[in-house]
C-alpha positions as CSV (number, residue, x, y, z in Angstrom):
1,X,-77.4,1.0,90.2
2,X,-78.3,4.5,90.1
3,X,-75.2,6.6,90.3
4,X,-76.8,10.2,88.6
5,X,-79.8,12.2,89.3
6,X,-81.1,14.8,87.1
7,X,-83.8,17.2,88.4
8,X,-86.3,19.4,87.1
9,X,-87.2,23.1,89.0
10,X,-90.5,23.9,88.7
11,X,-92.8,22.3,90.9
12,X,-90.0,20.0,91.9
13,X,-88.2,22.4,94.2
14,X,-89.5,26.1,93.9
15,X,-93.6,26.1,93.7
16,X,-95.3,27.2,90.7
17,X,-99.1,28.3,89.9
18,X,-98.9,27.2,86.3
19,X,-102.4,29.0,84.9
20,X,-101.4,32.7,87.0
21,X,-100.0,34.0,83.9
22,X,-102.5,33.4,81.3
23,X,-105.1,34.5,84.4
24,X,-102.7,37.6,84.9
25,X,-102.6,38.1,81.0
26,X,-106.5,37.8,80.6
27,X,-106.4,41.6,81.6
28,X,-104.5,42.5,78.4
29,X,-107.3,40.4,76.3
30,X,-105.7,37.0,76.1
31,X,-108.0,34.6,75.3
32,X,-106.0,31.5,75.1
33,X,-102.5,30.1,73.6
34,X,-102.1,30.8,69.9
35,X,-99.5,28.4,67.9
36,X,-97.4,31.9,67.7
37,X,-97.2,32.5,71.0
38,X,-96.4,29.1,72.2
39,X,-93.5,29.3,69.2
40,X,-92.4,32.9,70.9
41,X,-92.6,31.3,74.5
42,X,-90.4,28.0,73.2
43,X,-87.9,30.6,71.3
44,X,-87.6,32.4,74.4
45,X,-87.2,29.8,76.1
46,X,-84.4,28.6,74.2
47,X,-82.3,31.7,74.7
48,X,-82.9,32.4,70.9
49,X,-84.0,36.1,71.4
50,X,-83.4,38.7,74.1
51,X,-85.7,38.9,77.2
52,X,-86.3,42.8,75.7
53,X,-86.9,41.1,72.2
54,X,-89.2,38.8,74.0
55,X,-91.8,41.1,76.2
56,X,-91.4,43.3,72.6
57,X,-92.7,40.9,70.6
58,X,-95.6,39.5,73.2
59,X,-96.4,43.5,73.2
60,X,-97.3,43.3,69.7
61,X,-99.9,41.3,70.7
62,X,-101.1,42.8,73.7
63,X,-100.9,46.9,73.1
64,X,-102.7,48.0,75.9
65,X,-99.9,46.4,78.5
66,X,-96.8,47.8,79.8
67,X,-93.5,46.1,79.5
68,X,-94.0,46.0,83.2
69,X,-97.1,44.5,83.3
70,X,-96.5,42.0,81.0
71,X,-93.0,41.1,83.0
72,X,-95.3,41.0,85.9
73,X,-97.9,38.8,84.4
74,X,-94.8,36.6,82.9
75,X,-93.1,36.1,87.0
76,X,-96.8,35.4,88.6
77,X,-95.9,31.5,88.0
78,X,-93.3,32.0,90.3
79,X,-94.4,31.0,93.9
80,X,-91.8,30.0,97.2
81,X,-89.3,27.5,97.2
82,X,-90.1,25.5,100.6
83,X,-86.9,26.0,103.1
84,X,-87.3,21.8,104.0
85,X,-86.7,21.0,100.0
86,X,-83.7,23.5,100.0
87,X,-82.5,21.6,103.4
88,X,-83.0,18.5,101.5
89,X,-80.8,18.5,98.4
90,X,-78.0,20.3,100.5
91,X,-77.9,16.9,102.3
92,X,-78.1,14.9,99.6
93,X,-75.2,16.5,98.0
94,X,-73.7,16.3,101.5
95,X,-73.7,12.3,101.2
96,X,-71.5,12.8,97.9
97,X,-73.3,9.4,96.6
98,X,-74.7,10.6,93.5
99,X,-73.8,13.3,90.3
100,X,-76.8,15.9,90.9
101,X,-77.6,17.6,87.8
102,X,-80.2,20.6,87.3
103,X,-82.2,20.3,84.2
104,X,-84.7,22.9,83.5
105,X,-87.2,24.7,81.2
106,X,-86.1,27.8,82.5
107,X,-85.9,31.6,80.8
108,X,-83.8,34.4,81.8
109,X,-86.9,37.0,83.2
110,X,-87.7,34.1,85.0
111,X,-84.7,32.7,86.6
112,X,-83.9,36.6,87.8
113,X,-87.6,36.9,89.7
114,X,-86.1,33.0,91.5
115,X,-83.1,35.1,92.2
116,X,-84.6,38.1,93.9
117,X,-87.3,36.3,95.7
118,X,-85.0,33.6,97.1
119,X,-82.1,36.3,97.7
120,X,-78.6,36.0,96.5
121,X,-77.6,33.9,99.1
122,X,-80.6,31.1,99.1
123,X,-80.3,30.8,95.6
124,X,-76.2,30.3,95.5
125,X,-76.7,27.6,98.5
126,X,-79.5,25.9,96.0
127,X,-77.1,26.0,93.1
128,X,-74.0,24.5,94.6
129,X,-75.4,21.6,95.7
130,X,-75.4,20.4,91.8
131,X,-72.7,19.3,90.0
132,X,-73.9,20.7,86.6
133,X,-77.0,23.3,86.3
134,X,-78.2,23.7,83.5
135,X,-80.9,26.1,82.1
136,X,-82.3,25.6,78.4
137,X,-81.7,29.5,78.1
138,X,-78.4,29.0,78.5
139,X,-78.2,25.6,76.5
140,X,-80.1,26.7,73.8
141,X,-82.3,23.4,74.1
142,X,-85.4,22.5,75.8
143,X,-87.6,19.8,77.0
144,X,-89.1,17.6,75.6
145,X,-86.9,17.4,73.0
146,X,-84.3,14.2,72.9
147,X,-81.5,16.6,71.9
148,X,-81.8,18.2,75.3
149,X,-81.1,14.9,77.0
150,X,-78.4,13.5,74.9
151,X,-76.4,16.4,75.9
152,X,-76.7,15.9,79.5
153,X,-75.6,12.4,78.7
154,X,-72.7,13.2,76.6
155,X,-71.4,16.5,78.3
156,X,-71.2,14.3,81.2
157,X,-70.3,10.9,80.4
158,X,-73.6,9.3,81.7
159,X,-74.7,6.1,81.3
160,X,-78.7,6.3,81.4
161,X,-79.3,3.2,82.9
162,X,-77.3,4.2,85.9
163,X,-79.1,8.0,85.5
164,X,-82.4,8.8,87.5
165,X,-84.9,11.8,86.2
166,X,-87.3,13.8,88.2
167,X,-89.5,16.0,86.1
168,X,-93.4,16.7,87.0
169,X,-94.4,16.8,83.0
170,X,-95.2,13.3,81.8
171,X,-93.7,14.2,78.2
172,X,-90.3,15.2,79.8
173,X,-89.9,11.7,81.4
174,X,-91.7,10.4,78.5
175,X,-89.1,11.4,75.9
176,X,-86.1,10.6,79.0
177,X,-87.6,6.7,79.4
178,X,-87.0,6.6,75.3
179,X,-83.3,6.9,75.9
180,X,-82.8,4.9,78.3
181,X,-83.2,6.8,81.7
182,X,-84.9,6.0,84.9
183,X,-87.8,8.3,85.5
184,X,-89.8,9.7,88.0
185,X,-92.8,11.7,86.9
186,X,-93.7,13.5,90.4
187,X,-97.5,14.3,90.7
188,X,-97.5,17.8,92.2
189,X,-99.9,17.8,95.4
190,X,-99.0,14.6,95.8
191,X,-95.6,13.4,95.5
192,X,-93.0,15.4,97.1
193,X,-89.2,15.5,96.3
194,X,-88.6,15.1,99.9
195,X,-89.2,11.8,99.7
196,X,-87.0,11.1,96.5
197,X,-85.3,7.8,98.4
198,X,-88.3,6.1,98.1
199,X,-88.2,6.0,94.4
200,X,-84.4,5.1,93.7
């Protein structure tokens, strides 16, 4: 019996247009992910440097853009966060069945774009309806990684088979089914977490 549910952000509730940054970025001359930047982008990600150490280092590699611009170019991900999805997990979390827990590959440049776009008050009515949020920059852990889950698990007391997982990256649920916990892996376009009752 499922008595937990853990979601994911991105493309679960607020809309994202995954390839707008590297599009965005193409301006400055990027031609494609090195393994440094995807190790910068993980660090940052972890809330192991500064968002100032951050756009500094990805400067390095891109001279000819502002700190601005490349802030700019970092938030174009970003898109709306559908009003019927926010509707939707503030009844859920009216019902009071299940532990709702936010779990999320989230930075600190980014989560302050979610802020201002949703406004202070949207985004405080998204956050309460969870029980725990958690942010890897704020953890200091990110998905995939198991360590990331097991802390959900033990900060919480969870029992994974009674735990449910929504995450739209196959190797998030991937690395969650290891451990033990139910998974959805939502197909963006053409699963909707609207319809979440359908899969517990």
């Amino acid at each position: 019996m499922i008595k937990n549910i853990i979601f994911d952000f991105g493309d679960i509730f607020i809309n994202l247009d995954k390839p707008a940054t590297a599009k965005e970025m193409e301006k400055f001359g990027f031609q494609g992910l090195t393994p440094e930047l995807e190790r910068l982008f993980h660090t940052y990600e972890k809330g192991l440097i500064t968002s100032d150490e951050f756009i500094s280092n990805v400067g390095t590699t891109f001279p000819k853009a502002t700190p601005q611009q490349l802030t700019n170019a970092w938030n174009a991900i970003l898109l709306d966060f559908p009003e019927n999805r926010l509707e939707f997990i503030e009844n859920l979390a009216k019902e009071n069945t299940y532990r709702l827990l936010l779990l999320s590959n989230t930075n600190d440049i980014h989560i302050e774009c979610v802020k201002e776009q949703m406004g202070g008050k949207n985004y405080n009515r998204f956050k309460n309806c969870f029980d725990q949020f958690y942010l890897s920059h704020e953890i200091f852990l990110r998905k995939p990684d198991a360590e990331i889950y097991q802390f959900v698990l033990d900060k919480n007391n969870l029992i994974p088979s009674e735990t449910f997982f929504v995450d739209d990256t196959k190797e998030n649920t991937d690395s969650a089914l290891e451990l033990g916990i139910n998974v959805w892996n939502l197909k963006v376009g053409e699963e909707d977490i609207i319809n979440l009752k359908f899969k517990l």
